[in-house]
DSSP file (Angstrom, degrees, kcal/mol; ACC not computed):
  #  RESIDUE AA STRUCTURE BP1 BP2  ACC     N-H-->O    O-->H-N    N-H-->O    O-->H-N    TCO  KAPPA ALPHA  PHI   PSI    X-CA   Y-CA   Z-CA
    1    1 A X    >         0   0    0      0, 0.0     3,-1.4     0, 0.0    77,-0.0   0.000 360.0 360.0 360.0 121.8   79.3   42.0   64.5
    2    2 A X  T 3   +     0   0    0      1,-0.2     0, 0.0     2,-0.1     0, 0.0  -0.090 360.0  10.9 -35.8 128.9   76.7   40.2   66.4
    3    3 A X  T 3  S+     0   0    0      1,-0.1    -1,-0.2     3,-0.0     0, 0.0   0.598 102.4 104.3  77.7  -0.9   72.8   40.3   65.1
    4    4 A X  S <  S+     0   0    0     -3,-1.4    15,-0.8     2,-0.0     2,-0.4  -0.237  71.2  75.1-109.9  34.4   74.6   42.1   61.2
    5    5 A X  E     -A   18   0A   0     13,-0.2     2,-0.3    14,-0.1    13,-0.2  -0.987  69.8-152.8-154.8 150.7   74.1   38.7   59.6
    6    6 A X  E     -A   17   0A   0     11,-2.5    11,-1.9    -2,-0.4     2,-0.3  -0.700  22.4-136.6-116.1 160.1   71.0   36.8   58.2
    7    7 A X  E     +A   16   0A   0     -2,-0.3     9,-0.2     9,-0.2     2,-0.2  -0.948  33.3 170.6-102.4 120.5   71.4   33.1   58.2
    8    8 A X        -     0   0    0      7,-1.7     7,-0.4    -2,-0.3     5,-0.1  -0.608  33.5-121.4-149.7  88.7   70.1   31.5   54.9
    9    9 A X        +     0   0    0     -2,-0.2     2,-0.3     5,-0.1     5,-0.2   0.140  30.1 177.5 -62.4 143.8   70.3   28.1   53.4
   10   10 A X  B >  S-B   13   0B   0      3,-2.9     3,-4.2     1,-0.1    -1,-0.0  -0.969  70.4 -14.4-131.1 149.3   72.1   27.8   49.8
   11   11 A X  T 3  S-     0   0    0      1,-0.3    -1,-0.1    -2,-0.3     3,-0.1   0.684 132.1 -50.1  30.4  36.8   72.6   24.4   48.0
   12   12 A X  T 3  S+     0   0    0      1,-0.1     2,-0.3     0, 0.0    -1,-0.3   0.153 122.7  91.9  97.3 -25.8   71.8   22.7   51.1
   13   13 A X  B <  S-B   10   0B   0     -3,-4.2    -3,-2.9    -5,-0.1     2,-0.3  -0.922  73.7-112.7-131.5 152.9   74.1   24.5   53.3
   14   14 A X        +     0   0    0     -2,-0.3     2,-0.5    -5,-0.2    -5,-0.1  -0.374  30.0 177.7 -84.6 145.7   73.9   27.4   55.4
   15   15 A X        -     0   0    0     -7,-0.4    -7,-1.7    -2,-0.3     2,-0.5  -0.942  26.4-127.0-130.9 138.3   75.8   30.4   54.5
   16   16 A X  E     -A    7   0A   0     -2,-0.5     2,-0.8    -9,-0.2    -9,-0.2  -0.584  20.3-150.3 -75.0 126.9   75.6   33.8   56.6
   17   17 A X  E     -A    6   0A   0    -11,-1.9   -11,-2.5    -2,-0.5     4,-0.0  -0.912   8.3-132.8-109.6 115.6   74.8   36.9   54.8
   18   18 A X  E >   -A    5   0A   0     -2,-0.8     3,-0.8   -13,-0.2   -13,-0.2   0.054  16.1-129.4 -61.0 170.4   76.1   40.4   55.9
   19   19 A X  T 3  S+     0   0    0    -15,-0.8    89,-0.2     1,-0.3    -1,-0.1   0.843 107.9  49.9 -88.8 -22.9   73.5   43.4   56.0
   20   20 A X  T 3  S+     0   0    0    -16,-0.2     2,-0.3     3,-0.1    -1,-0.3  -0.300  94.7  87.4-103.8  39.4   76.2   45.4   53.8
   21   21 A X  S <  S+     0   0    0     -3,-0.8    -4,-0.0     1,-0.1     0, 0.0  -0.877  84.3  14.4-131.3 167.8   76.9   43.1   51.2
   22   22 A X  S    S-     0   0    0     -2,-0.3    -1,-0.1     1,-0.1    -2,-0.0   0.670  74.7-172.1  61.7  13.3   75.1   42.4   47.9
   23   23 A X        -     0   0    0      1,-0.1    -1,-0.1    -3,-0.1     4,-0.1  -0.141  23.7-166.1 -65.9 151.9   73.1   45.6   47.6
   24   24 A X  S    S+     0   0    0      2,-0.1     2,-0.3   102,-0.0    -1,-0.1   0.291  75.9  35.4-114.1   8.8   70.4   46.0   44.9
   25   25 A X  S    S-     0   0    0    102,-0.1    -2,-0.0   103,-0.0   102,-0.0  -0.972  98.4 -78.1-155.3-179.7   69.9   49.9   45.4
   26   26 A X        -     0   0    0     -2,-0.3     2,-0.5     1,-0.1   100,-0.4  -0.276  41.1-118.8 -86.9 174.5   72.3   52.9   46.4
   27   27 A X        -     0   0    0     98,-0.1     2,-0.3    -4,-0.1    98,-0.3  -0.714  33.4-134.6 -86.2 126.9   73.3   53.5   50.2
   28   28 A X  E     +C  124   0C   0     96,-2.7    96,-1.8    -2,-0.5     2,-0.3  -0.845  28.8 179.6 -90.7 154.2   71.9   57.2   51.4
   29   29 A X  E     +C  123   0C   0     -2,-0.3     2,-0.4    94,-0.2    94,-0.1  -0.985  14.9 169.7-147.4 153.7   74.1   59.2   53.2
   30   30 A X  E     -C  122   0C   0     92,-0.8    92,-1.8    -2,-0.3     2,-0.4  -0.993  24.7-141.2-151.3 163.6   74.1   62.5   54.7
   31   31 A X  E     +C  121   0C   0     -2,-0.4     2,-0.3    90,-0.2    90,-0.2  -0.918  27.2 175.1-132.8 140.9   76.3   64.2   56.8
   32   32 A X  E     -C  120   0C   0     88,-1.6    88,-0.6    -2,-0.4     3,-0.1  -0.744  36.9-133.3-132.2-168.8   74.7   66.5   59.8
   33   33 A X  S    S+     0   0    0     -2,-0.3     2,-0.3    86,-0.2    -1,-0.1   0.613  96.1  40.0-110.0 -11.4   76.1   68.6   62.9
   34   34 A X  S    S-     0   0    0     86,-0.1     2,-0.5    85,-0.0    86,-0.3  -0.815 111.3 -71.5-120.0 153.5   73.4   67.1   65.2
   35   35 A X        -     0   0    0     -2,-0.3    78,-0.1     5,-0.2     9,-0.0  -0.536  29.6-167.4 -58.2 119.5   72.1   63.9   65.3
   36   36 A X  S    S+     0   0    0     -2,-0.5    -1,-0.1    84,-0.1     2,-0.1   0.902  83.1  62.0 -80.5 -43.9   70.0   62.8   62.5
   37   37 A X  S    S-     0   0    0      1,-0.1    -2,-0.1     2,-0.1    73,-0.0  -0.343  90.8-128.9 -52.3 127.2   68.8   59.5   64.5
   38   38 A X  S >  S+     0   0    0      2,-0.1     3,-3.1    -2,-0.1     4,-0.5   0.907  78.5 110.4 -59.6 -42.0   66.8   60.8   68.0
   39   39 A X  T 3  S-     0   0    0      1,-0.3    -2,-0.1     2,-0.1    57,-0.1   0.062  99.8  -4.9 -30.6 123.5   68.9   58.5   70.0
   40   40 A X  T 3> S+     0   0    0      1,-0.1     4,-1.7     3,-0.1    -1,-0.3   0.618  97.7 122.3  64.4   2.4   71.2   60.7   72.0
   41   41 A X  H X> S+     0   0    0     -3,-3.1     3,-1.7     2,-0.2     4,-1.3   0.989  84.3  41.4 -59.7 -53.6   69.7   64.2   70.0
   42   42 A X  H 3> S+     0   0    0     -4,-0.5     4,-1.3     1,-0.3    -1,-0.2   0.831 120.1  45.8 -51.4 -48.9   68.7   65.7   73.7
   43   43 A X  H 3> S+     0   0    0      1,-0.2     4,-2.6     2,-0.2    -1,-0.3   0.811 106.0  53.7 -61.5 -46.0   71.9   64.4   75.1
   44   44 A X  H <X S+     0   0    0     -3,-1.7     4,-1.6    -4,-1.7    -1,-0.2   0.772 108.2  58.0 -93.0 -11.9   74.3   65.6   72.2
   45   45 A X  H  X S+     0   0    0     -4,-1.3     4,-1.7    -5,-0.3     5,-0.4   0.996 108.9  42.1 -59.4 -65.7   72.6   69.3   72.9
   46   46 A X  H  <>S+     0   0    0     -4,-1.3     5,-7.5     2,-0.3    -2,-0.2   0.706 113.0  52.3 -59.4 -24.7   73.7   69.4   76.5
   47   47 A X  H ><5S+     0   0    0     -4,-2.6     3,-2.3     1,-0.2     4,-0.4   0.991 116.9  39.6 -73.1 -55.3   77.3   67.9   75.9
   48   48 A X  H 3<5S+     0   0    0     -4,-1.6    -2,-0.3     1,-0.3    -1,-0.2   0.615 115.9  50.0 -79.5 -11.1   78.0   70.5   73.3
   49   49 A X  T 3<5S-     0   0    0     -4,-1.7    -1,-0.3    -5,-0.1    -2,-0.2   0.569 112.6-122.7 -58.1 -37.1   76.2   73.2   75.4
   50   50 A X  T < 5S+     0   0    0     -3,-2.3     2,-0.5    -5,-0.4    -3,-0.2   0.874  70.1 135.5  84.9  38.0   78.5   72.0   78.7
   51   51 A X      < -     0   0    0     -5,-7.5    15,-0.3    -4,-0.4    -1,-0.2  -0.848  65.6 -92.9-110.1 140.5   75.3   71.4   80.4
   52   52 A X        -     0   0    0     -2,-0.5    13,-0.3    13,-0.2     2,-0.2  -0.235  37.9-160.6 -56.7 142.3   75.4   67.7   82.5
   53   53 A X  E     -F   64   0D   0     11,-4.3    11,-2.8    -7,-0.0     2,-0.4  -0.577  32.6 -87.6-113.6 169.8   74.1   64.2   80.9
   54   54 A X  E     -F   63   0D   0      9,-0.2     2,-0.2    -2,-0.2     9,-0.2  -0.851  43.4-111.1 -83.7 135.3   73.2   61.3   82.6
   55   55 A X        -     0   0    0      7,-1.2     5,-0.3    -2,-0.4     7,-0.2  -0.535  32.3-100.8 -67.2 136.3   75.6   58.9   83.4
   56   56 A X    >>  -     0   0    0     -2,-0.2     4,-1.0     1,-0.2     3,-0.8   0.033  34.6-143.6 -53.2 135.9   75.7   55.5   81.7
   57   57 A X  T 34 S+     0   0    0      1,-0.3    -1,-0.2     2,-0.2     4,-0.1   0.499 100.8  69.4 -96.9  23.3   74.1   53.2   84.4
   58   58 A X  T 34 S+     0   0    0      1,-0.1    -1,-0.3     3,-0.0    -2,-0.1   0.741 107.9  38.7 -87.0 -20.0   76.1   50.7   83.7
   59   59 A X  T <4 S-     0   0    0     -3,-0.8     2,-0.2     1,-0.4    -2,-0.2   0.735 126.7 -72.6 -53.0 -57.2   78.9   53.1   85.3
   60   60 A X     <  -     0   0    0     -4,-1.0    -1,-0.4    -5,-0.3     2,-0.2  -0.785  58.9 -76.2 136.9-166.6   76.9   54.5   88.1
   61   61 A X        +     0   0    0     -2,-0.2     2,-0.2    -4,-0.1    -5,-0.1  -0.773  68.6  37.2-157.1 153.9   74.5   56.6   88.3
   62   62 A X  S    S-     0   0    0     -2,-0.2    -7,-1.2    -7,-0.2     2,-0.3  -0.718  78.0 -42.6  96.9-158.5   73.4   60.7   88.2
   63   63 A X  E     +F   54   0D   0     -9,-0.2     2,-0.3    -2,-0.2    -9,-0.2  -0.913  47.0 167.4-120.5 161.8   74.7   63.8   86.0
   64   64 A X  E     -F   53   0D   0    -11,-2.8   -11,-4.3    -2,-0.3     2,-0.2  -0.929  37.7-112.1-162.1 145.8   77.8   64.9   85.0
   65   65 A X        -     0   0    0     -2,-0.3     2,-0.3   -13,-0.3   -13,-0.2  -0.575  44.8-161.8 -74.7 149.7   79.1   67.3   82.5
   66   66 A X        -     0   0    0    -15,-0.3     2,-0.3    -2,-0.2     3,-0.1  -0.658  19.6-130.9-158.7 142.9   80.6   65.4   80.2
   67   67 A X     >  -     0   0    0     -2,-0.3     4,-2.0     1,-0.1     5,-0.4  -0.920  42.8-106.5-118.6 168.9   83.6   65.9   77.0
   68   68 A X  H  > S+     0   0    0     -2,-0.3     4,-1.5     1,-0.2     5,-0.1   0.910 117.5  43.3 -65.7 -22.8   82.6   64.5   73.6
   69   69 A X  H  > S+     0   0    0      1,-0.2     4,-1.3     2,-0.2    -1,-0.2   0.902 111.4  53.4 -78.5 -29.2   84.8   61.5   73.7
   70   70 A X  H  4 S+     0   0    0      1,-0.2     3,-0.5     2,-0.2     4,-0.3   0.981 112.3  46.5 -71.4 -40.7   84.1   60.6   77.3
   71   71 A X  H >< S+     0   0    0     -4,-2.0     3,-1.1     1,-0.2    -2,-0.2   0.982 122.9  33.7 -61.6 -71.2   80.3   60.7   76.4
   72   72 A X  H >< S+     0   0    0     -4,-1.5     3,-1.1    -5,-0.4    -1,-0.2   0.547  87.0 105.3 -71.4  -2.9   80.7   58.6   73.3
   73   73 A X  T 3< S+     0   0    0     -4,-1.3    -1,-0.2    -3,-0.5    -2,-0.1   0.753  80.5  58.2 -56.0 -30.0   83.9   56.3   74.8
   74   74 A X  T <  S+     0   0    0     -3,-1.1    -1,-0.3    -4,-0.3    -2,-0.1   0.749  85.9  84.1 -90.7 -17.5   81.2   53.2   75.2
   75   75 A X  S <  S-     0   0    0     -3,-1.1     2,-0.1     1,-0.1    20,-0.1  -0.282  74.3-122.3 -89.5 170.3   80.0   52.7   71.9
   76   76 A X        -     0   0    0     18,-0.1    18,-2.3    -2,-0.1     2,-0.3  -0.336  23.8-100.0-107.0 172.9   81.7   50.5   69.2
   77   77 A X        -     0   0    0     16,-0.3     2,-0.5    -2,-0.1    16,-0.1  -0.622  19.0-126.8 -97.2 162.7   83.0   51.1   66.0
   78   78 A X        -     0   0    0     -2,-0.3     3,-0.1    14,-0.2    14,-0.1  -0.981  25.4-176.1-152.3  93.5   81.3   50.3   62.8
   79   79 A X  S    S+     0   0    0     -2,-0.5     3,-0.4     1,-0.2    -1,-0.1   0.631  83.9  56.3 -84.7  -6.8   84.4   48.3   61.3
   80   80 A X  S    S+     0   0    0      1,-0.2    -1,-0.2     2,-0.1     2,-0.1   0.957 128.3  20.6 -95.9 -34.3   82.0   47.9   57.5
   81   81 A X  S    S+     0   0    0     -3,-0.1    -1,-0.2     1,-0.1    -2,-0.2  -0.520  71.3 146.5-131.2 104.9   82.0   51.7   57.8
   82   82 A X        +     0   0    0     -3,-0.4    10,-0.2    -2,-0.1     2,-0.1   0.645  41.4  99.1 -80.0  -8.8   84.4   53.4   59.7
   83   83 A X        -     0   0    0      1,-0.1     2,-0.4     8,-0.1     7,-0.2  -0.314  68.5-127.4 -75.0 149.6   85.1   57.0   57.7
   84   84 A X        -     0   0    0      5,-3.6    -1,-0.1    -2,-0.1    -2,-0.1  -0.875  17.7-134.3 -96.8 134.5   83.5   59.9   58.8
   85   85 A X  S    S+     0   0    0     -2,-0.4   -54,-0.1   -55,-0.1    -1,-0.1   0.311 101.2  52.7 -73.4  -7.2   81.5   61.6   55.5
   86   86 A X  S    S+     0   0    0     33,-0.1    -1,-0.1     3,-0.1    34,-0.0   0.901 128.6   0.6 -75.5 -90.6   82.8   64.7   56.5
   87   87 A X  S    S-     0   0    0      2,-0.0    -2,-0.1     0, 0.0     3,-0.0   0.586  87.3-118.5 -89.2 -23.1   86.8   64.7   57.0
   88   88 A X        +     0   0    0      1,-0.1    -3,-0.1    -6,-0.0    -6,-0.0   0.390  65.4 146.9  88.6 -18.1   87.5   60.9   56.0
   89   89 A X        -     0   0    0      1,-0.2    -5,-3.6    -6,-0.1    -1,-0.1  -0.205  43.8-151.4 -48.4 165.7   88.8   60.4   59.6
   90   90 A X        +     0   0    0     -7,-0.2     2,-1.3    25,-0.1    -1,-0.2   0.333  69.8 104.6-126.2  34.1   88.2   57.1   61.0
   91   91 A X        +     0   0    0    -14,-0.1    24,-1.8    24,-0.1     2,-0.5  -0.640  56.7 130.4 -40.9  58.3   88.1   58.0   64.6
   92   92 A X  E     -D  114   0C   0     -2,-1.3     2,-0.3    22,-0.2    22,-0.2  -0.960  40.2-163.4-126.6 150.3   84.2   57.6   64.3
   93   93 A X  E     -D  113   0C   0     20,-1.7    20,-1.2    -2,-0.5     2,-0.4  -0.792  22.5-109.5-116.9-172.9   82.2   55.6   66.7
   94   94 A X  E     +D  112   0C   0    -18,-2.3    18,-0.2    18,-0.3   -18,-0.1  -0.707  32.3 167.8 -87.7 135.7   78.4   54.2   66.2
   95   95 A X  E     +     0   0C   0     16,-1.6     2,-0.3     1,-0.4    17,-0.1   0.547  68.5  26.2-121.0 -18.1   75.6   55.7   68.2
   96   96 A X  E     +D  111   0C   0     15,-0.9    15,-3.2   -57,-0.1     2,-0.4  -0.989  53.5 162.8-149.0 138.5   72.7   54.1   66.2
   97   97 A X  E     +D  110   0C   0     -2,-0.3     2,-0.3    13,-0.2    13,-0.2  -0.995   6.8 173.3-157.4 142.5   72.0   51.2   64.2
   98   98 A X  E     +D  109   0C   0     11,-3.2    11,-1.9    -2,-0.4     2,-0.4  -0.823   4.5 172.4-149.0 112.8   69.1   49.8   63.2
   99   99 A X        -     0   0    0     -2,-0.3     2,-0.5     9,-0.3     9,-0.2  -0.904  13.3-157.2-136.1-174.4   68.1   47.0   60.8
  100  100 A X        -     0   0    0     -2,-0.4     7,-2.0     7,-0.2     2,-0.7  -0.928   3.9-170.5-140.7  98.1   65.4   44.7   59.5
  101  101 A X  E     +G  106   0E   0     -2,-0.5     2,-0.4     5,-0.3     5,-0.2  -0.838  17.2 164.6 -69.2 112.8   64.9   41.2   57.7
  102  102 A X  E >  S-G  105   0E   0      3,-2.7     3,-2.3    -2,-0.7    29,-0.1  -0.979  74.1 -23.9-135.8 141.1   61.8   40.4   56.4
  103  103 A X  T 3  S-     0   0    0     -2,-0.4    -1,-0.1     1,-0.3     3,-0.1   0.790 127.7 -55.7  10.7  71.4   61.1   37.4   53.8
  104  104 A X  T 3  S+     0   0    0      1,-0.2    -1,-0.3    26,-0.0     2,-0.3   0.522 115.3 115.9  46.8  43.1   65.0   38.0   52.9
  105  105 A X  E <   -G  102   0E   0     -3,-2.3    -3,-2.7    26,-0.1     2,-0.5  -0.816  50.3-152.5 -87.2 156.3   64.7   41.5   52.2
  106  106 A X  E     +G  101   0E   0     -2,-0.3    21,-1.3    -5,-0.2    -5,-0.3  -0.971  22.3 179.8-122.4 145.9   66.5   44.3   54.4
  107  107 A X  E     + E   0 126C   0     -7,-2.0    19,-0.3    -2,-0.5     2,-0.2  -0.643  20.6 148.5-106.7  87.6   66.5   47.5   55.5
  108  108 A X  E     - E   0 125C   0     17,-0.7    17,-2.7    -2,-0.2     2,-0.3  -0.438  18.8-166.3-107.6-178.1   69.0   49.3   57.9
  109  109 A X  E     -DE  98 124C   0    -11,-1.9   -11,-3.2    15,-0.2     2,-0.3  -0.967   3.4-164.1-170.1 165.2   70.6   52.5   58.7
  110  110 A X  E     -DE  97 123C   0     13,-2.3    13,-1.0    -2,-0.3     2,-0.4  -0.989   6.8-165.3-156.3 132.3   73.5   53.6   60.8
  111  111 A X  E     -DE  96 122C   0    -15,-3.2   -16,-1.6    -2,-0.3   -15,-0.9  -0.926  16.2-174.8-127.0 153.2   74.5   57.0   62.1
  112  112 A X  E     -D   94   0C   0      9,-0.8   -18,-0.3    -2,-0.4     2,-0.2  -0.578  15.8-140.7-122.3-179.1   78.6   57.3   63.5
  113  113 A X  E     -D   93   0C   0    -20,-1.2   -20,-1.7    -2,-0.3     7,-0.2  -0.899   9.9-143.6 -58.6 104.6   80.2   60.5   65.3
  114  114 A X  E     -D   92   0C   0      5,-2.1   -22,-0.2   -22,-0.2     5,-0.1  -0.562   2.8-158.1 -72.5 148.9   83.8   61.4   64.5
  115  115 A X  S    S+     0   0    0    -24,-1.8    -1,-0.1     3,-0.1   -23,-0.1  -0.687  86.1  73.1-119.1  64.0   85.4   62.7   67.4
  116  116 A X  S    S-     0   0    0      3,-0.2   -24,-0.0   -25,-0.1    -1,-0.0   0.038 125.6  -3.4-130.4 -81.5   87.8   64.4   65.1
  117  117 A X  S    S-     0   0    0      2,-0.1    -2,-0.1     1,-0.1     3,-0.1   0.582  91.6-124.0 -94.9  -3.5   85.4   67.2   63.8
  118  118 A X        +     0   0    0      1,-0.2     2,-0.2    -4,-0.1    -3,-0.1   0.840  65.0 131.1  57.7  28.5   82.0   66.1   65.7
  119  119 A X        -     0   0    0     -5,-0.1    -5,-2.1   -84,-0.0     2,-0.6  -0.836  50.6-132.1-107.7 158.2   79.7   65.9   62.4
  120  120 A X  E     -C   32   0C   0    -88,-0.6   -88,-1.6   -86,-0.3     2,-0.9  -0.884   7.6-140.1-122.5 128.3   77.7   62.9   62.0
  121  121 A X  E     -C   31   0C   0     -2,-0.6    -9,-0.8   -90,-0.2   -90,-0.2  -0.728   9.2-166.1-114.4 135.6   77.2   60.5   59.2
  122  122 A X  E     +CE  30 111C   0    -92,-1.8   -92,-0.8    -2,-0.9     2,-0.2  -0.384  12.7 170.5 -80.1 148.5   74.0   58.9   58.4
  123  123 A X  E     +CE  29 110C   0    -13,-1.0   -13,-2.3   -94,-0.1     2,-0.2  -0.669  10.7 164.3-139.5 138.3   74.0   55.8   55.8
  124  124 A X  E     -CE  28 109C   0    -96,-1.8   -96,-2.7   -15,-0.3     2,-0.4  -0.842  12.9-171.6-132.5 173.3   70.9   53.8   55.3
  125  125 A X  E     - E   0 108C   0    -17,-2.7   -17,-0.7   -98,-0.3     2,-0.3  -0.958  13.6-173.3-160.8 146.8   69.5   51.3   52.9
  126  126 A X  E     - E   0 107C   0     -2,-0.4     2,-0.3  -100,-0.4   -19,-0.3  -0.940  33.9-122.4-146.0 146.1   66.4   49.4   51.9
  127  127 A X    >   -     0   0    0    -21,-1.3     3,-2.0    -2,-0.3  -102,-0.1  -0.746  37.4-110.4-113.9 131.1   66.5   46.6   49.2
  128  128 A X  T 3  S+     0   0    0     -2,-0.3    -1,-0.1     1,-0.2   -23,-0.0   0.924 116.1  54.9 -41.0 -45.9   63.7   47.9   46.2
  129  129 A X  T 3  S+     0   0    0     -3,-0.0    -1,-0.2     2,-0.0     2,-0.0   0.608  78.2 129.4 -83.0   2.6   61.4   44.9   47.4
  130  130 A X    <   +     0   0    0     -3,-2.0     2,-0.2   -24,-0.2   -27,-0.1  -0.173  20.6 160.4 -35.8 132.6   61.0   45.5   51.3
  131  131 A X        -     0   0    0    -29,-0.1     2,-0.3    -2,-0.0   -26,-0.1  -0.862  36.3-123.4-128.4 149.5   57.8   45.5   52.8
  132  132 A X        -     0   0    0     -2,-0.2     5,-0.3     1,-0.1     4,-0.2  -0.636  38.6-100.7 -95.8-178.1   57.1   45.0   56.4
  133  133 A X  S >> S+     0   0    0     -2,-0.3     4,-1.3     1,-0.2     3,-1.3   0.944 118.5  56.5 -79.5 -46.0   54.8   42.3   57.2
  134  134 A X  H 3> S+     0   0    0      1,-0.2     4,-1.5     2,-0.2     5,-0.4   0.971 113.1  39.9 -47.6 -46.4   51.7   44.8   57.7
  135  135 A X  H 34 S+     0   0    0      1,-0.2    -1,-0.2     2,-0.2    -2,-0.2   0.416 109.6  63.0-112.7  40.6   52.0   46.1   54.5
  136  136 A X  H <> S+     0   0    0     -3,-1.3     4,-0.7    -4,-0.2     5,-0.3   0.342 107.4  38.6 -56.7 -53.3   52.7   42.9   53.3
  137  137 A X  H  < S+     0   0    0     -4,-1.3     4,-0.3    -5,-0.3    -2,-0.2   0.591 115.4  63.0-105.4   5.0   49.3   41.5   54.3
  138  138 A X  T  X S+     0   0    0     -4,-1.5     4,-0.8    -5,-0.2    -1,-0.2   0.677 100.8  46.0 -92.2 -34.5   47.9   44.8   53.1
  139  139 A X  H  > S+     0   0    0     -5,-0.4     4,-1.3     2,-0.2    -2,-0.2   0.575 110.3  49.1 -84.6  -8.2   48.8   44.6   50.1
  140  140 A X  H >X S+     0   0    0     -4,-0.7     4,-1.4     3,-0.2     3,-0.6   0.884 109.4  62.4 -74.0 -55.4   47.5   40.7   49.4
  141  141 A X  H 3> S+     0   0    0     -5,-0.3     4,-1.5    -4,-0.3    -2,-0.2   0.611 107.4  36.8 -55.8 -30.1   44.5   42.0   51.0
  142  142 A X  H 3X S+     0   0    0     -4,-0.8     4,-4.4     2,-0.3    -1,-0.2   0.815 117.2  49.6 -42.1 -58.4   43.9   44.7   48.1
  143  143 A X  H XX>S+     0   0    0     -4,-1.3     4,-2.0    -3,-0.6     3,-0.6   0.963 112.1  47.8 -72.5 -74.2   45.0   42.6   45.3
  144  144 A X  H 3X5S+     0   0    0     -4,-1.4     4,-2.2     1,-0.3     5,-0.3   0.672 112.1  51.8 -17.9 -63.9   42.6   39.9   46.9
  145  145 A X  H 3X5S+     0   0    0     -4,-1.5     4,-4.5     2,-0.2    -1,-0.3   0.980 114.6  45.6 -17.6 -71.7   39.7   43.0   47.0
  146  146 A X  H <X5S+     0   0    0     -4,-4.4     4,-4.4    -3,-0.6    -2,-0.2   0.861 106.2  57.4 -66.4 -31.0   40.6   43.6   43.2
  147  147 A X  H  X5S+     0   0    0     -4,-2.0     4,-1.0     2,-0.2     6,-0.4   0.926 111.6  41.2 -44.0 -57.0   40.5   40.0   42.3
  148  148 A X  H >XXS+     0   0    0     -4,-2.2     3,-2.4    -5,-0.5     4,-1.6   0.987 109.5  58.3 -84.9 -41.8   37.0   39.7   43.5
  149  149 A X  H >X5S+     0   0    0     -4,-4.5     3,-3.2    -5,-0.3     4,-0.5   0.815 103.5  52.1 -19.6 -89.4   36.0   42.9   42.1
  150  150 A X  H 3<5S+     0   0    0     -4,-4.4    -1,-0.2     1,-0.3    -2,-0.2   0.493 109.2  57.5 -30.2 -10.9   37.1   41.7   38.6
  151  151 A X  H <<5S-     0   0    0     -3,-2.4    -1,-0.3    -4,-1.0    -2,-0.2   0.882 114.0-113.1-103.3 -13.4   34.9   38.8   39.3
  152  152 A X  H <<5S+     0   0    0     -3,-3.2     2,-0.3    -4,-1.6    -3,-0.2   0.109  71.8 131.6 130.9  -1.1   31.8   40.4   39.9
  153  153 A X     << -     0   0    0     -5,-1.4    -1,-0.4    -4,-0.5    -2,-0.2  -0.649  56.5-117.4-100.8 165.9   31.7   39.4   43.6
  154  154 A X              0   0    0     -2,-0.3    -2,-0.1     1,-0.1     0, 0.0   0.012 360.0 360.0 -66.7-173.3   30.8   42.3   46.5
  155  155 A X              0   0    0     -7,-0.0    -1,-0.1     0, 0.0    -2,-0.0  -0.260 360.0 360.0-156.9 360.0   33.3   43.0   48.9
């Protein structure tokens, strides 16, 4: 998948690193009937209601009532995890994905939809040493603060 890989030199040469490989803490997962990710919550009300979505506008353009597969037919499949946490099908597609490198730490998460049973499963992950760059430079700035405390000087 495009953008799921960090690029990182080792021994000289560069070797691509997946976002699911090599984890240093456990995956969470939760399984919901709605979507746990906001993407598409409003939307997944109206389908299962029979009320009209907007149509993709790469498609064309307006509302239309909608079935769940026809709604969800444009999104990809998540080939690193394809089961639904529910039934085990792997009739799931992606609707959200989200991740983060910063100073070669990660964070993601990923919500599918089986269109076997319509539950949705969350997995995310965050590597124990993640920071974003604000609280990154928020924390130097502290320890900097405590340093000159300890030495006597004012802040």
């Amino acid at each position: 998948m495009a953008g799921d890989t960090l690029t990182t030199k080792a021994e000289g040469e560069e070797v691509a690193v997946k976002y699911c490989t090599n984890l240093r803490a456990s995956v969470e997962t939760d399984v919901n009937a709605a979507p746990r990710a906001f993407v598409h919550s409003r939307e997944w009300k109206k389908i299962m209601a029979g009320d009209p979505v907007e149509i993709n506008p790469s498609v064309g353009h307006g509302m239309k009532i909608m079935t769940v597969a026809e709604w969800a037919g444009r999104w990809k499949r998540n080939d690193d995890f394809p089961d639904c946490l529910a039934c085990g099908s792997l009739n799931t597609r992606e609707h959200h994905f989200i991740q983060t490198w910063c100073r070669g730490n990660r964070k993601w998460e990923s919500e599918t939809l089986c269109l076997d049973c319509h539950n949705y499963s969350w997995r995310s992950y965050c590597d124990p040493e993640f920071t974003t760059p604000s609280e990154h430079e928020k924390e130097r700035w502290n320890k900097m603060l405590e340093g000159n405390s300890a030495l006597g000087v004012e802040n």
